[in-house]
N, C-alpha and C positions, 0 to 999 in steps of 0.2 A: 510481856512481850506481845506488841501488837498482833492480830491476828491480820493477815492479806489477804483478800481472794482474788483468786486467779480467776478473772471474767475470761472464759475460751473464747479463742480470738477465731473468730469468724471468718470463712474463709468465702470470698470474693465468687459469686457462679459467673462465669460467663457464657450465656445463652449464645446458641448460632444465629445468624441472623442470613436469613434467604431475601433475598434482591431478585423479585423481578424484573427478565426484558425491558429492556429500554422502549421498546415498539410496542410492547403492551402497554405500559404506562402512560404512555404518547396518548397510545389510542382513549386510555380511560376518560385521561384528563378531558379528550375534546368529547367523548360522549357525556363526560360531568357537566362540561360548560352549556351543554343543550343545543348546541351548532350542529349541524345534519349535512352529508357530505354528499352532494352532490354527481350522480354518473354522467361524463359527458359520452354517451352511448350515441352511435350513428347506425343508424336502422336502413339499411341498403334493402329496397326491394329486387328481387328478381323478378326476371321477363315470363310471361304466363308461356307453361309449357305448350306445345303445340304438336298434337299427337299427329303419328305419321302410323296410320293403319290403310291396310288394302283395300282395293276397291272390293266394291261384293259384286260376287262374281255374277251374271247374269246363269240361270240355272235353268235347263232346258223342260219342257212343259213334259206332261208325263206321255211315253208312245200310247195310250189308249186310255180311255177311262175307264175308272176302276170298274164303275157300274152302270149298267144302261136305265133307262128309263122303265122296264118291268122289270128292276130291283134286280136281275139276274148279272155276275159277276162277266167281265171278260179274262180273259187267261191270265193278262197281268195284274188283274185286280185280285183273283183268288187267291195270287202269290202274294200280292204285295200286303195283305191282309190276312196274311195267314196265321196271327196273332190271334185272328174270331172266326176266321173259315176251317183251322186246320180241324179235324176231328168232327165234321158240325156238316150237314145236310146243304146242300148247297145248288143253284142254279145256274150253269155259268155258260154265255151264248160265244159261237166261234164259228170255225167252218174249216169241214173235214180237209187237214192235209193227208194222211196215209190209212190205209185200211190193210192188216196184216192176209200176208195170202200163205196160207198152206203151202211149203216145198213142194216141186213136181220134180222127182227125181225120179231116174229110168234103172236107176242101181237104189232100194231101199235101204242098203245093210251102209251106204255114203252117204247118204239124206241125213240134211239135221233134222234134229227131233223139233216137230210140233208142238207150239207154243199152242197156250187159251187164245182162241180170237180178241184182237182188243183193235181199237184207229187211234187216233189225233185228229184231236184238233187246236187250232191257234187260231190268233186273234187276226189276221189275215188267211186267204187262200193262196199265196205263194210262201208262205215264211217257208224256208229250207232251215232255220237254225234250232236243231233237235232241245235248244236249253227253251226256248220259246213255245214249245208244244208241251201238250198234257194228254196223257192215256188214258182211256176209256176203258173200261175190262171192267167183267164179272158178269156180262149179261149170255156169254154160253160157257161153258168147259171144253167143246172141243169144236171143229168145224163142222163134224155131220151136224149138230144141232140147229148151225147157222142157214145150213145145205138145205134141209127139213122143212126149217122155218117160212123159207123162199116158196119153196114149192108148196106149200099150204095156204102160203098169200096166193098166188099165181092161182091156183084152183078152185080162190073163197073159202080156205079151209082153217083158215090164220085161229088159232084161238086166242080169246078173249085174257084178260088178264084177272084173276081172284086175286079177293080181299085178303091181303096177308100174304100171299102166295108170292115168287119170283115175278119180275115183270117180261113179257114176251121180248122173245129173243128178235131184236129190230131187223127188218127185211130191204129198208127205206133207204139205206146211208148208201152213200155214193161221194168219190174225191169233188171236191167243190161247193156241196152242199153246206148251207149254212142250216147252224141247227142249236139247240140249248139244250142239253144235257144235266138231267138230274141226277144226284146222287151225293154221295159221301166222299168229301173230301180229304184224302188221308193218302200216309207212306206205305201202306201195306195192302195188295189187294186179297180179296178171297182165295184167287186163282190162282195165286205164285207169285206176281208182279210185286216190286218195291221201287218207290222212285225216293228219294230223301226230300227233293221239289215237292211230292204230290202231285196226286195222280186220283181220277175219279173212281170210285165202285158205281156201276152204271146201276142207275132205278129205274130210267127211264130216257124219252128225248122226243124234241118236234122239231120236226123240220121247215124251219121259216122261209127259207130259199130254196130253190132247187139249183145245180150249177147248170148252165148255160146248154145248150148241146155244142158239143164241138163241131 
């Protein structure tokens, strides 16, 4: 009996098959062919902007100079510089608005109390605006000293000022007088005084003008 073999019968695979895009395949083709596509790009300039800023304002010259010609400051200069004057020795020329006077009261127990002698001066002889003036103080503690001092000028009796010592207590100042004033520029005085402006601790002063007589 012949002998058969059964060759197994092979069974057929049918793989998937993925199909690329139509628009892809467009596209390869014409990148295959070496053809290069062309952008019809329209480049529109615009108009150059045209800035619209203010005018600069016309800015008014300063009321005084800072500093006069013997380096000494005037009232607005020692403020307006108060970044290298505050705290720092300072020369600053002006002319006496006010000199503090002692209450004269006929009732003492109503009397306000007795400040340290101190004046003003500013950078004219009329200014009335108290933000424009600067205080003088520390050169007496009360007014007999001021009182004292006078009558020892008037007699030849004035003392002399020592090395290291307080400087004499001025007998000279007078409303109108123009004068430069030495001293420490600063918030705080010896006497009591605080201005947050600044305010002089007196060292010293000359009198460059005298006021006019009335």
């Amino acid at each position: 009996m012949p002998l058969t073999s059964k060759a197994p019968r092979l069974k057929s695979l049918s793989l998937p098959v993925r199909t690329a895009p139509l628009w892809l395949l467009g596209s390869l083709a014409l990148l295959g062919c070496g053809d290069s596509v062309e952008a019809n790009v329209v480049v529109e300039r615009l108009p150059d902007p045209t800035p619209n800023l203010p005018e600069v304002p016309d800015l008014p010259p300063p009321p005084h100079p800072t500093r006069y010609g013997d380096e000494s400051y005037s009232i607005y200069g020692v403020r307006h510089m108060s970044s290298v004057t505050m705290d720092h020795d300072v020369a600053v020329t002006g002319y006496i608005v006010e000199i503090y006077a002692r209450p004269d009261c006929d009732n003492e127990e109503a009397c306000p109390r007795a400040v340290a002698p101190h004046f003003y001066i500013a950078d004219t002889a009329s200014e009335a605006d108290a933000s424009k003036r600067i205080m003088v103080a520390g050169y007496a503690t009360r007014q007999g000293e001021v009182d004292d001092a006078i009558a020892n000028a008037r007699g030849n009796r004035a003392p002399e000022a020592t090395p290291g010592g307080p400087p004499p207590v001025p007998t000279d100042l007078g409303i109108g007088n123009k004068v430069t004033v030495r001293g420490r520029f600063q918030r705080y005085s010896g006497v009591g005084f605080s201005a947050s402006n600044g305010l002089l601790e007196f060292q010293g002063h000359t009198t460059i003008e005298a006021a006019p007589a009335p």
